[in-house]
N, C-alpha and C positions, 0 to 999 in steps of 0.2 A: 443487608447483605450486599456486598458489592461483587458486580458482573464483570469476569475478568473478560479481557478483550484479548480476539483471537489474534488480532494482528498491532504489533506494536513498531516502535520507531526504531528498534537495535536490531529488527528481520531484518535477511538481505533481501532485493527486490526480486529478483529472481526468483526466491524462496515462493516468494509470496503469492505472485503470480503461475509459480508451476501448482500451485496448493490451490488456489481459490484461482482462477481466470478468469471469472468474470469482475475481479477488480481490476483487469485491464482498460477497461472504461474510464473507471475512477483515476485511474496517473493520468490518461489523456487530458481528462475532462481538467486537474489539476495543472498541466502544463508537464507533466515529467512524463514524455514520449519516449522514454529512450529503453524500455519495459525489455526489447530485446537486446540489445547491445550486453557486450561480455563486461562492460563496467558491472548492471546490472545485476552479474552473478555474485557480487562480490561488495559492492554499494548497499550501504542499510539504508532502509527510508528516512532517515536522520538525515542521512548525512546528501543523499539523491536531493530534498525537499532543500538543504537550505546551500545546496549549489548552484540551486536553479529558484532559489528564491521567491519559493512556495512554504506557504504557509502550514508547518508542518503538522499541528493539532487537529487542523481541517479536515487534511488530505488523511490524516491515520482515522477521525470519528466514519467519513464519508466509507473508506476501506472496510470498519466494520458494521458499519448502518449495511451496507450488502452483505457481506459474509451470512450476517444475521438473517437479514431478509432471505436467502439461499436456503439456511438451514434451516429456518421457522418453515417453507414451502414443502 
């Protein structure tokens, strides 16, 4: 069976963070600070991860390694 994952790389970041905020962390911690700016509303984590030259596989597992952790709690 394979585990669909709640946050994927065509989300916009915005999205993401108004759903789940505690992966606020996680962009920091990845280098994509910019969580509040109006790009953000509108920017997918595709496309946020490889303008800032972040590794984008990372930064989407790391995103649901929390979500998870969140929901399993």
């Amino acid at each position: 069976m394979v585990e669909e994952k709640a946050i994927t790389g065509n989300m916009a970041i915005g999205d993401v963070v108004s759903k789940y905020p505690n992966t606020i962390n996680v962009f920091f911690k990845h280098g994509l600070g910019c969580v509040g700016c109006a790009v953000a509303r509108f920017e997918n984590i595709q496309q946020g991860a490889m303008a800032h030259g972040i590794d984008v596989d990372a930064l989407i597992n790391d995103l649901n390694q929390v979500v998870s952790q969140a929901q399993a709690a």
